[in-house]
C-alpha positions in Angstrom: 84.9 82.2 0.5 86.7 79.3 1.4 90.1 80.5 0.6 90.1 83.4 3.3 88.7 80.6 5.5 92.2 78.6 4.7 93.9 82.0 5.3 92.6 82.6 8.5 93.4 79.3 9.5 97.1 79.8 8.8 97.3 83.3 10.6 95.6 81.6 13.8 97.9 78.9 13.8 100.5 81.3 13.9 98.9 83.3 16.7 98.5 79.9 19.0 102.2 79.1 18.9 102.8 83.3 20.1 100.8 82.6 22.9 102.7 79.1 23.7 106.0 81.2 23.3 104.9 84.1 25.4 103.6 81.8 28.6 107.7 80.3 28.6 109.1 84.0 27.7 107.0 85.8 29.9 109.7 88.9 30.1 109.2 90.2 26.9 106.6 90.6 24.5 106.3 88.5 21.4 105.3 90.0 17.6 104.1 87.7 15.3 103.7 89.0 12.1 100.8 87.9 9.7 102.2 85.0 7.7 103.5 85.2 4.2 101.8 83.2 1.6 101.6 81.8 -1.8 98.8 80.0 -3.1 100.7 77.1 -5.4 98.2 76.3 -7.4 97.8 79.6 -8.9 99.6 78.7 -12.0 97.2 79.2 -15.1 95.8 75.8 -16.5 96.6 74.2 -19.6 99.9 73.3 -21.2 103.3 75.2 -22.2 106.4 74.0 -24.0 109.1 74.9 -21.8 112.9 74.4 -22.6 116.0 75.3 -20.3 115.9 78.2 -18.4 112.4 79.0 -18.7 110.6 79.7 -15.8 107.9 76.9 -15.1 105.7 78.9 -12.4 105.6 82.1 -11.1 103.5 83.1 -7.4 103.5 86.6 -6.0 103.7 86.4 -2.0 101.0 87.6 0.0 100.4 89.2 3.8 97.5 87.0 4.8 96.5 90.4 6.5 97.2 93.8 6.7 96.6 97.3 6.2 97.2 100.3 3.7 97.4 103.7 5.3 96.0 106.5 3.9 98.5 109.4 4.1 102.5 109.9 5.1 103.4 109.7 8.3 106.8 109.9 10.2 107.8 108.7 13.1 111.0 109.1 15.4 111.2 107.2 18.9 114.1 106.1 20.6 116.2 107.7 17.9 114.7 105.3 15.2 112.9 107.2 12.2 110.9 105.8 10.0 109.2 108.0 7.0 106.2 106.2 6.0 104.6 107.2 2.1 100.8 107.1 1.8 99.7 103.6 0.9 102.3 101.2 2.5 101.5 98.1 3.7 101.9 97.3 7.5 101.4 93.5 8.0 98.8 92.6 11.0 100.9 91.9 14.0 100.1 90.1 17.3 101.5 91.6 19.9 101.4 88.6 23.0 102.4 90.7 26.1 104.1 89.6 29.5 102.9 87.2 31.5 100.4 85.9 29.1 98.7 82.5 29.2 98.6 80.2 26.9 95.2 80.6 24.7 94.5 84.2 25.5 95.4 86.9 22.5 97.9 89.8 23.0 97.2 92.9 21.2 96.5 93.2 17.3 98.8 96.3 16.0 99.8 97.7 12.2 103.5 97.1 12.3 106.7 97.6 9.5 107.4 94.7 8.5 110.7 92.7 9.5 113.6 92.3 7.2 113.4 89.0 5.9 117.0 86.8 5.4 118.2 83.7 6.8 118.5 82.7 10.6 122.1 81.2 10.7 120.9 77.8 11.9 124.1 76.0 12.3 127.0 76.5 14.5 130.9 77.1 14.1 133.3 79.2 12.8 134.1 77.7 9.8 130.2 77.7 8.8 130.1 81.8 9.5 133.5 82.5 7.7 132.7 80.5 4.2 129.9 80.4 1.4 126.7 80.5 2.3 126.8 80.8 5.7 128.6 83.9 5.7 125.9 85.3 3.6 122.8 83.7 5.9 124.8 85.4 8.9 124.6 88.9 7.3 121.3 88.6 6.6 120.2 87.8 9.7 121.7 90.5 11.6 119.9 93.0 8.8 116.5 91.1 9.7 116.8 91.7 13.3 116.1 95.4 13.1 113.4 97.0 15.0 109.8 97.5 14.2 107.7 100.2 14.6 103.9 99.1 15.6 100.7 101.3 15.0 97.5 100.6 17.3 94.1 101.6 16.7 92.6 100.7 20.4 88.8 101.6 19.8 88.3 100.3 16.4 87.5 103.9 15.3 89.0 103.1 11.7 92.7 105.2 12.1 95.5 104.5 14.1 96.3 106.9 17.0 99.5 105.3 18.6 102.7 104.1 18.0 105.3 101.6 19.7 108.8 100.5 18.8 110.1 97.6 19.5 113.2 95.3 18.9 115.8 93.7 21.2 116.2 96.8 23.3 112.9 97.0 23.7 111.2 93.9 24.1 108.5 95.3 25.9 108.3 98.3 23.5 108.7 102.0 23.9 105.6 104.1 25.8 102.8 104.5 23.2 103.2 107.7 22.2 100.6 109.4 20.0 100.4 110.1 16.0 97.7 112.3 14.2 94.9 110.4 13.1 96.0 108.2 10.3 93.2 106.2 8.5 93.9 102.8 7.1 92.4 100.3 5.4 92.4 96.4 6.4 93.0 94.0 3.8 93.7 90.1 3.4 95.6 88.5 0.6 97.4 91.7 -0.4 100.1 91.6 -2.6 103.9 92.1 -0.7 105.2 94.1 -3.3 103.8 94.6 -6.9 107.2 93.6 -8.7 109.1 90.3 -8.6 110.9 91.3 -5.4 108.4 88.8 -3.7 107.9 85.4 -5.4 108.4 81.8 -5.4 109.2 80.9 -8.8 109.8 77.2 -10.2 112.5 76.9 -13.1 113.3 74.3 -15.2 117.4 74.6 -14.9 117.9 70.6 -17.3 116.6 68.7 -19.6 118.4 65.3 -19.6 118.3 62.3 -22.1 117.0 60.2 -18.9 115.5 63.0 -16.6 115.0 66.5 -15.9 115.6 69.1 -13.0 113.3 72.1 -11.7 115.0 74.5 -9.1 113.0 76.5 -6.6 113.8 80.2 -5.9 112.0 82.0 -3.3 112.6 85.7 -3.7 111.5 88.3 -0.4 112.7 91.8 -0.9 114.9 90.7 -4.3 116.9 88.4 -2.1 116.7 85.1 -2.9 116.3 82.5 0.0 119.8 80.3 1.0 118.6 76.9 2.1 119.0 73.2 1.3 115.3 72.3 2.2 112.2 74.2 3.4 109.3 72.5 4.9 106.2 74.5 4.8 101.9 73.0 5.8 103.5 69.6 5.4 105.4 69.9 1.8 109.1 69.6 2.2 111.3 70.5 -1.1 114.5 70.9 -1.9 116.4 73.5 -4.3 116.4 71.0 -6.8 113.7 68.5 -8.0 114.6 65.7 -10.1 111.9 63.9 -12.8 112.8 60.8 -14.0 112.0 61.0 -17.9 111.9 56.9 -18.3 108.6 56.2 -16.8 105.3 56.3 -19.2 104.2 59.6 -20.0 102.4 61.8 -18.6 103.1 61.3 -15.2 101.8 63.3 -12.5 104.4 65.7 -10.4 104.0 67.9 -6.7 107.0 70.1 -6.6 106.8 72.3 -3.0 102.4 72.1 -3.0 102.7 72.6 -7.2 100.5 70.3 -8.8 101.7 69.8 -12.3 102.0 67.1 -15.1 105.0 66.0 -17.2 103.4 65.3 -20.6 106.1 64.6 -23.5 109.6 65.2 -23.9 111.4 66.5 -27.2 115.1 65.3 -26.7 115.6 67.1 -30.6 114.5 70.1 -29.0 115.9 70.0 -25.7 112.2 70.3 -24.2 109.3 69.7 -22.3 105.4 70.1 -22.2 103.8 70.9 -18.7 100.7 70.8 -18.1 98.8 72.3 -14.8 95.7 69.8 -14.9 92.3 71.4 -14.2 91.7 69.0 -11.5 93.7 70.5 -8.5 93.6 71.5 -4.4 92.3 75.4 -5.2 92.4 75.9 -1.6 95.8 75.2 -1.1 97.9 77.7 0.8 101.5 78.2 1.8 103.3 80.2 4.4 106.9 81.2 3.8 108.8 80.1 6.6 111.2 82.4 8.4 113.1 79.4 8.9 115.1 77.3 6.7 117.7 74.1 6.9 121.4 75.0 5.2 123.6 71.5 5.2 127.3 72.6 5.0 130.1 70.6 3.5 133.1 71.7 4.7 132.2 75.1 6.0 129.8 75.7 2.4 126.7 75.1 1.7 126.4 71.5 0.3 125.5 71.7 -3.6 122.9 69.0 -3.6 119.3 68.0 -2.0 
């Protein structure tokens, strides 16, 4: 299927640049985590009347890979716990170990996921004390917990060892071993089946002259802080401003969503979308870990 061919190609990607990073850090091991993805052009075809407020699009997020384990299990190393209900979801993790060259691959492991939020990407005090940034800071310190990483090392179908790791230990704890704990791998599997994981497109104004669409993307019912995010060559902003003076329809791509603009009712305070038939059904996303914040003044400016 050429889809899980596209999604392969994002989770390589990602595994080239760990091996990059591990050949400059070669004191500590690098996990990189199987990429989160949407597929933008998911949106069902034909056309809607939308007015303020109503949501234009809505993607769930995927792990590009992973795997669902069969039973409970808890675990407890270094004075970390996790408890572990049958059928969570441990994103695939590449595990690029010390010393590594460039091009060779580390060690494929089962691990929690991270806790998503910002990386505070600015500096200063007056960006960490006000707005926004206060809020990307505290996120960031909540993402930076450990992880704890399951191995199956002879492909015998269940996991039989266990690692933590985080910044006090970058080369992870001694495995140490679990009962046998069956798993299933999986690609394209759902994050979470609620709305805690989505990017969702809203249409926030309908103007005499133009309209506005605002992106949200949502991981673990947090919604992202950012100015823009740049993701497989698509760059958007919070915002997106149509022009409503031009010739209708008029064709639109909103953060990799194709989509058309067909007539406005200014009576009505609406639009009709329409998500053409004739579209990139291959197209795939990854939700970056990183975003760009602008500040004004210490806050987080309020426009593109």
């Amino acid at each position: 299927m050429s889809g899980n061919i596209a999604i392969s190609k994002v989770f390589l990607s990602a595994v080239t640049c760990a091996a990059m990073f591990s050949s400059v850090n070669a004191w500590a091991n690098n996990l990189t985590q199987s990429p989160e993805i949407f597929l933008p052009n998911s949106a069902p075809r034909g056309e809607f009347v939308l007015h303020e407020g109503d949501v234009l699009a809505q993607f769930p997020i995927f792990w590009s890979s992973a795997a669902r384990i069969a039973r409970s299990v808890t675990v407890n190393i270094a004075g970390k716990t996790e408890n572990l209900a049958a059928g969570t979801l441990l994103p695939e993790t590449l595990i690029t170990l010390p010393f590594q060259q460039a091009g060779e691959r580390g060690k494929t492991a089962f691990c929690t996921a991270r806790k998503h939020g910002e990386r505070q990407m600015e500096h200063g005090a007056m960006r960490l004390l006000f707005g926004n940034g206060l809020l990307a800071r505290q996120i960031a310190e909540h993402q930076s917990s450990g992880q704890f990483c399951f191995f199956d090392p002879r492909n015998s179908g269940f996991l039989d060892e266990v690692r933590y790791y985080d910044s006090s230990f970058k080369e992870g704890t001694p495995p140490e071993k679990v009962d046998l704990l069956a798993y299933t791998p999986l690609t394209m599997v759902p994050v979470s089946a609620s709305e805690q994981d989505e990017v969702r497109l809203t249409v926030t104004h309908i103007g005499r002259h133009s309209m506005e669409i605002g992106l949200k993307i949502i991981q673990v019912g947090l919604a992202r802080v950012f100015t823009t995010i740049t993701s497989e060559g698509f760059t958007a902003g919070r915002t997106y401003k149509i022009g409503l003076d031009m010739p209708l329809p008029q064709a639109e791509d909103y953060f990799g969503v194709d989509f058309e603009v067909v007539a406005v009712d200014h009576d009505a305070k609406s639009v009709k979308i329409r998500f053409p038939e004739n579209f990139d059904k291959n197209r795939v996303l990854v939700i970056p870990e990183e975003t760009k914040i602008h500040y004004c003044f210490g806050y987080a400016c309020p426009k593109n």
